[in-house]
N, C-alpha and C positions, 0 to 999 in steps of 0.2 A: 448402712449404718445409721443415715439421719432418721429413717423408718422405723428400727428399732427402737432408736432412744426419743422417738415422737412419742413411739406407743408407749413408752414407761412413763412421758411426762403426763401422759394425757390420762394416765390411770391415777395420778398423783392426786389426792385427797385437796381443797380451798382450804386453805386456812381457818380457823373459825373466827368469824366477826365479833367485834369490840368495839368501845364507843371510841368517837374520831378527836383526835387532836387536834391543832392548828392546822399543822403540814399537811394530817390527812385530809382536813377537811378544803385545803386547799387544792390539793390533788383529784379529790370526788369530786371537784367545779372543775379542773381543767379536763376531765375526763369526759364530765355528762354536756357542759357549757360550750365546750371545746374539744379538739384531737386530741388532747396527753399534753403532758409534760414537757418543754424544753427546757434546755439549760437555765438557770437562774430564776423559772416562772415559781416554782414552789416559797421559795425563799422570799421573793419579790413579793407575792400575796401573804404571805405570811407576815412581812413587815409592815404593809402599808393598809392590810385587812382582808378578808373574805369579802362583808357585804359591800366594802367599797370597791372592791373587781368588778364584785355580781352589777353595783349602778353602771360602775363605766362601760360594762360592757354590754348593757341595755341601753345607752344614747347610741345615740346615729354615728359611725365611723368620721373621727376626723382623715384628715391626710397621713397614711400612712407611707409616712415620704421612702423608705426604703423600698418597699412594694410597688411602690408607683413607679419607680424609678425602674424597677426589673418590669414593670406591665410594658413598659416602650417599646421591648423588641417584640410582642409577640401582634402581628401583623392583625392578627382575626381579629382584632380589637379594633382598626380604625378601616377595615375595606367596607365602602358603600352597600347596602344591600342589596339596593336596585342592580349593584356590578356580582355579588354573591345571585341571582336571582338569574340575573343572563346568563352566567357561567353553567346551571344547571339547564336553563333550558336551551342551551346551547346542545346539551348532552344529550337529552331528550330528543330534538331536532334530527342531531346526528344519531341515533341510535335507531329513530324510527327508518332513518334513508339508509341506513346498514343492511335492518332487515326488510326492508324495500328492494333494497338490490342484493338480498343472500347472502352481503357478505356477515362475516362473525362480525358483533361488536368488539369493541376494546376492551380491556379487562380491567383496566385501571381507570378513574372518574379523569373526564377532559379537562384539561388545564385551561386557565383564562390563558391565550394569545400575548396580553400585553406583558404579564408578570412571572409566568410559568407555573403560578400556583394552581391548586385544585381545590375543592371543596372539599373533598378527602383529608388533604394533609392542612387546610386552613383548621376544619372540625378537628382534627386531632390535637391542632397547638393551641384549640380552645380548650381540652381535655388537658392539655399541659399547663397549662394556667390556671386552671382549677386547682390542679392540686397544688400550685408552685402558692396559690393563696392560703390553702387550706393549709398548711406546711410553717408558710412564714408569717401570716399577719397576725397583727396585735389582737383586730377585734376577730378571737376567735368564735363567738357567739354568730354575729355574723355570717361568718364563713359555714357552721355548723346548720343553721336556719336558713341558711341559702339550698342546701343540700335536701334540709327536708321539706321543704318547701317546691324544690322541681319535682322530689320525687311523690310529693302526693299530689302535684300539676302533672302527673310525670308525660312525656312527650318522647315519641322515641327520632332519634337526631336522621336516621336513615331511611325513612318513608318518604320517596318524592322531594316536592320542592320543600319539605322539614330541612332538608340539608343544606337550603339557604335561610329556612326563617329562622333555625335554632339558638342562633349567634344572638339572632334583637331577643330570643325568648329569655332568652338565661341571664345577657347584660342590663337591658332594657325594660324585660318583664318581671323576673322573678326578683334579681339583687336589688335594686331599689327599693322593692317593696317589702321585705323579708321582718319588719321593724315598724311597719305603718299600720294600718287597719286591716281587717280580715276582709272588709268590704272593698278594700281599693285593689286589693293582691285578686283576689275574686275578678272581680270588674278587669282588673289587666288580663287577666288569662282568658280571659272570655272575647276579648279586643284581640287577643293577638291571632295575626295570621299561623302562625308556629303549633296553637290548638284547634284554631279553625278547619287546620287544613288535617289534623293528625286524625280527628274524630269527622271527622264529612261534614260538618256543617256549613263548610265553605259552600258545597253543593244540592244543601237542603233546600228548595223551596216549596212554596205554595201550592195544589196543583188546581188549577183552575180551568174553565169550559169558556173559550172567547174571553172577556173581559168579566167572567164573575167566577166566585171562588165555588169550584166544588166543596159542596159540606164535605162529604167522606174523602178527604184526601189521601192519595196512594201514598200508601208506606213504601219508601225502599228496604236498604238493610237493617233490619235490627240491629238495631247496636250493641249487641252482649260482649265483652270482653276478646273472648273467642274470635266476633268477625271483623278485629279491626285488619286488616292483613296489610302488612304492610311491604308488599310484592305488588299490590296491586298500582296500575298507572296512574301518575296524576293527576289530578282534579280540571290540570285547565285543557287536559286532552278529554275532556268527557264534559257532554252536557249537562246541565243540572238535570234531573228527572224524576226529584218529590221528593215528600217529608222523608229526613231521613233522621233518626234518632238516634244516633250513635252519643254525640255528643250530649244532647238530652239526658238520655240514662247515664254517663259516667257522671254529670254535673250533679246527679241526685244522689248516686249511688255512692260515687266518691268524693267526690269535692264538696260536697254541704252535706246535707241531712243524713245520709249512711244507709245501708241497707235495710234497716231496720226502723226507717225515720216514719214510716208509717207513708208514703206514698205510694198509688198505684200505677197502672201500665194506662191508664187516660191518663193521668197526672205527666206519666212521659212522652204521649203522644201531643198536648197539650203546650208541654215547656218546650217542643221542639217547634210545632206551631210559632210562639212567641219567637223563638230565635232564626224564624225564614229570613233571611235575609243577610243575615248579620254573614260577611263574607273578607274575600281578599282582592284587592284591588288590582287588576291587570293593566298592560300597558302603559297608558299615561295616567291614568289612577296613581301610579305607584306600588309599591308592594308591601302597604299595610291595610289595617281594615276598613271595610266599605261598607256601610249598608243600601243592599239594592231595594228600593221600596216596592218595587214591580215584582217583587219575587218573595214580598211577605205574606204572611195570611193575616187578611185584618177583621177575619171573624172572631167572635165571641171564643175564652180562654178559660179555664178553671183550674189553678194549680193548690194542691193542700188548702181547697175550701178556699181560697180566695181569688173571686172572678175579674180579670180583664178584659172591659168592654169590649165589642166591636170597634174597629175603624182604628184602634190603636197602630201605632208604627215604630221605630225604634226603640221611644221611650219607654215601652211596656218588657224590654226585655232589660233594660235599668233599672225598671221596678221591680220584676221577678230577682234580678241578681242582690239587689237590697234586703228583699225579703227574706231570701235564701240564708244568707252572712248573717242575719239577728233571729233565724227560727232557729229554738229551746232545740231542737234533734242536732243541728250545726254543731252549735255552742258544744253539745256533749259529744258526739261524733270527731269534732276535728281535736278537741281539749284533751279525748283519751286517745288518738294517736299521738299527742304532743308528749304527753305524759308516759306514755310507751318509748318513746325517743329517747324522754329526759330522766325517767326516771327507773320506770320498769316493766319488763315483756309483759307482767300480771297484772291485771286489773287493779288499778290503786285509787280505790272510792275517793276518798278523802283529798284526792292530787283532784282526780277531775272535779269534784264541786269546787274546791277553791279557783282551778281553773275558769268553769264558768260562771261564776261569782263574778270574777272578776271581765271575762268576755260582756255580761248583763250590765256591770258598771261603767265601763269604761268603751261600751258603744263599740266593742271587737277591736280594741287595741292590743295588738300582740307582745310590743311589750308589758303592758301591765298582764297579761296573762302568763307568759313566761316568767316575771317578776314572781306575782303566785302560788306558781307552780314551783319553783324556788324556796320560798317562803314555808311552803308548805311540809309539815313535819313529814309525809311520806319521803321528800328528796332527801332528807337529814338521816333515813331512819338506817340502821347500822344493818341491817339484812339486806337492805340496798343499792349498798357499799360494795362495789365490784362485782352486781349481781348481774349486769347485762353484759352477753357475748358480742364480740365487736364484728362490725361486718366487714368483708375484705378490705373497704374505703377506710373507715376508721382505723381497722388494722396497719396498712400500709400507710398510714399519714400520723397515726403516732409512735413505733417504730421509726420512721425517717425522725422526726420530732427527738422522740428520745434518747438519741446517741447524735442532735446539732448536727445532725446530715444535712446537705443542703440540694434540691433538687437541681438541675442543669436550665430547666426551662424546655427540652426537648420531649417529645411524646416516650419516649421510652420506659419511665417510669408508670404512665398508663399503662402502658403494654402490660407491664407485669400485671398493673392489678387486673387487667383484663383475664390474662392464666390465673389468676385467684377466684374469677368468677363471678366480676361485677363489672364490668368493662362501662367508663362512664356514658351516658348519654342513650345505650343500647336495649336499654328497657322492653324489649315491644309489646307489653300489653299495658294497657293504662294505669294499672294497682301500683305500679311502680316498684322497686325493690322489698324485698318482705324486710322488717323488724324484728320477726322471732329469731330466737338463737336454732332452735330446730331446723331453719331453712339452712344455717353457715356450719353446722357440725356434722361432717362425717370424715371416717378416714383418710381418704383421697385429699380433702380441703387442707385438715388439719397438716398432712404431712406437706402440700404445696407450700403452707406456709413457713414449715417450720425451715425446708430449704429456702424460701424467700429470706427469713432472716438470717442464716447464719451467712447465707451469699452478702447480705447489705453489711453483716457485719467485718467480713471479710473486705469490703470495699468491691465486690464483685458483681453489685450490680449495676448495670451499664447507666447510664444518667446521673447516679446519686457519686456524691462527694464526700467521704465517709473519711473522719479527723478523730479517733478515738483517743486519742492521745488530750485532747480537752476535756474529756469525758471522767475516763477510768484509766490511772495512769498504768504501763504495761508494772509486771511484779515478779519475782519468781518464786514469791508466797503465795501458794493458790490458795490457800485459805480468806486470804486477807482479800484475796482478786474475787474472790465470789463475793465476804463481808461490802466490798466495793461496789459491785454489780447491783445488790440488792437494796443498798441503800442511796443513790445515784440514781440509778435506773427505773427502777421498780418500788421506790418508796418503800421497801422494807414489808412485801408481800410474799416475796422468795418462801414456799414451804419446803420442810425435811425431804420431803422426796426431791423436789425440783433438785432442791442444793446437794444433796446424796449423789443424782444423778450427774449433773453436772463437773461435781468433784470427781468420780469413779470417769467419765467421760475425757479430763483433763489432764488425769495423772501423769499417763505418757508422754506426754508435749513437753518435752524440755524448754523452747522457744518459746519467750513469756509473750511475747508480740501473737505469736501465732496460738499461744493457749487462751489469750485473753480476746483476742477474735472470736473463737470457738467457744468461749463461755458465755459471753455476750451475744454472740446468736443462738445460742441455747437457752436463755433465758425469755430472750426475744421471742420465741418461738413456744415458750412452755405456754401451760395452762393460766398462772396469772397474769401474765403480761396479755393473753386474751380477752381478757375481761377489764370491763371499765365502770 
């Protein structure tokens, strides 16, 4: 039955576009700035302004004292990493003396001794906190930039010791920075052990003859997309054994100048040169980053025409990452997937130069470019207005949002959106999740979803806490319970078919509790509540 009437909503005609009101225009910012709607945010922005949302929620996060207060129980937040770091290579240890002695390993990741946790279920209730922020906090801007910000750093959390760095990447590395410079988010991700170790550069070095550097140093792996594998052992069971360019070529390709940024294959044998060394700290080091001077190459460097002497050592890969964050290909390269985030899958000239207009003024400050980009009449413009498809994350986080669902705190809410097809943190190739609507539409998705919602609206799915009764009060005027739905829920996007369908789908239902379930995950699940 849900199949069916997936496929009728899904044939159902968008609305045609019109210029935006207050509410809508309040609704477009909670949608593109943020996950959706909750109770009272449309009204709220509406009272006290638009562009005074859009400042407040361009400053730096104050204390979101209720969120704070739910962050205390979730443990992956305060365990040392040096004890997350033993706990894996505990695993490692015992895996190798497994198949030392034949027998099968475990099947399940080794629990630390003292606590009985695992890196498994620590990484999952970081997955649950993710969303329990993305759900409940104020600064939903934030929360939003936190997200595209890992996944264009993207890092996959289940590669080796990733499964202990991941925790410092996303608290440490990413969230802090999400609001700062492009140059300092740059500079953290290039520091952390969590990238270090995801792209090899942990174990890139120099290759040299006695005490002097071979000029032609042996390439290891190319680093194309394809060979990151992430099956393969970890880094500190394997000697270093030469340049390796993994991490070089994503930092060109993807993190700064873009495919197209006009560098070559010296250009990445070059930047990988410049980054020998730059590693993770074992033992009493600790387990952040180190750079080993013995294992740089301190010959001569030429990246996009600009040469770093001989004899350089760390410093020269501070200067490459400076240069990277302020080259004109950067600026446009990261400004139109920002603009693809915030505003739309198609090319929006006019977003990106205001974009990097404002990246060239303000020295790669991401709030003034978000600011901008805002600003800029593409985000305002009425064809743009619920023209991007949501991805299963944004799906299932505004959904929960828009019927004041409240998540448990528990990994099970992940879960699902893992069967939708985005499971967090699991990424494994560095491009990180796609943007286009083309990747999140086909039959099978659309229908997972549509049963995801009418289950949340039902209360039936396991973790969420579902009070409809705040929302949409029950009725046993189904006319008026859609009128409800659609103005409530959906800000008054509901088209003839949706609502056709819905009404012909409820008629039966004498039980107003259990018809207004049913309408509300139908709605949930149609074609506009897709779109944001």
């Amino acid at each position: 039955m849900a199949a069916l009437v997936a496929t009728s909503l899904m044939a159902a005609p968008l609305p045609a576009q019109v210029a935006m009101s207050t509410r809508d225009s309040a609704r477009h910012l909670l949608d593109r700035l943020g996950y959706g709607q909750a109770p009272g945010n449309v009204e709220s922005i509406a009272r006290t302004g638009v562009l005074q949302w859009v400042e407040a929620q361009l400053n730096e996060p104050g204390v979101d004292r209720a969120l704070a207060a739910r962050e205390t129980r979730f443990e992956v937040l305060s365990v040392p990493t040096r004890d997350m770091v033993a706990m894996h290579a505990g695993q490692v240890r015992r895996a190798a003396a497994d198949t030392a002695a034949g027998r099968r390993a475990p099947a399940r990741t080794m629990a630390d001794a003292s606590n009985g946790r695992s890196l498994r279920s620590l990484n999952a209730e970081l997955a649950a906190v993710t969303l329990v922020r993305a759900v409940e906090a104020e600064a939903q801007l934030h929360e939003v930039l936190a997200d595209f910000w890992l996944n264009h750093f993207n890092v996959f959390v289940n590669k080796g010791f990733d499964r202990a760095y991941f925790r410092d990447y996303l608290e440490r590395t990413i969230r802090p920075n999400v609001m700062g410079t492009f140059s300092a988010l740059l500079s953290a991700t290039a520091h952390s052990p969590a990238m270090l170790f995801y792209l090899d550069n942990a174990k890139s070095v120099a290759q040299r003859t006695g005490d002097e550097r071979d000029r032609t140093p042996r390439v290891g792996m190319v680093g194309r997309r394809r060979g990151v594998d992430p099956a393969r052992p970890p880094a500190a069971s394997r000697a270093p054994s030469g340049l390796n360019e993994n991490y070089a070529r994503e930092l060109l390709e993807l993190h700064t100048v873009g495919v197209d940024g006009g560098y070559t294959q010296q250009d990445v044998v070059d930047v990988a040169r410049i980054l020998t060394g730059w590693s993770v700290g074992r033992g009493n080091q600790g387990p952040g980053f180190v750079f080993n001077a013995r294992q740089h190459d301190r010959g001569a460097k030429q990246v996009l025409g600009v040469t770093f002497p001989a004899g350089g050592g760390e410093e020269e890969g501070a200067r490459l990452l400076s240069m990277l964050a302020m080259h004109p290909a950067t600026m446009r390269h990261v400004s139109g997937k920002l603009c693809a985030r915030l505003v739309s899958d198609e090319t929006a000239p006019g977003c990106i130069d205001a974009a990097v207009a404002a990246w060239r003024a303000s020295g790669g400050s991401i709030a003034e470019v978000v600011r901008a980009i805002v600003h800029a009449p593409d985000f305002w413009a009425p064809e743009n207005h619920h023209a991007k498809f949501k991805s299963p994350l944004e799906f299932v986080v505004s959904a929960v949002r828009a019927i004041g669902a409240r998540p448990d705190g528990t990994p099970r809410l992940a879960q699902q959106l893992a069967l939708l097809g985005q499971p967090l943190f699991q990424q494994t190739v560095p491009t990180g999740y796609p943007e286009s609507e083309e990747a999140w539409t086909n039959s099978g998705a659309l229908l997972a979803r549509m049963n995801f919602a009418i289950a949340l609206a039902a209360g039936s799915i396991p973790g969420v806490t579902t009070d409809l009764d705040r929302i949409v009060p029950a009725t046993a005027d189904q006319a008026a319970l859609i009128d409800g739905i659609n103005r409530d829920i959906l800000g008054g996007a509901l088209g003839p078919r949706t609502r056709e369908t819905i009404a012909r789908d409820i008629a039966g239902i004498t039980d107003p509790v259990a018809a207004r379930a049913r309408a509300v995950g139908l709605a949930l699940g149609g074609p506009e509540f897709q779109r944001q």
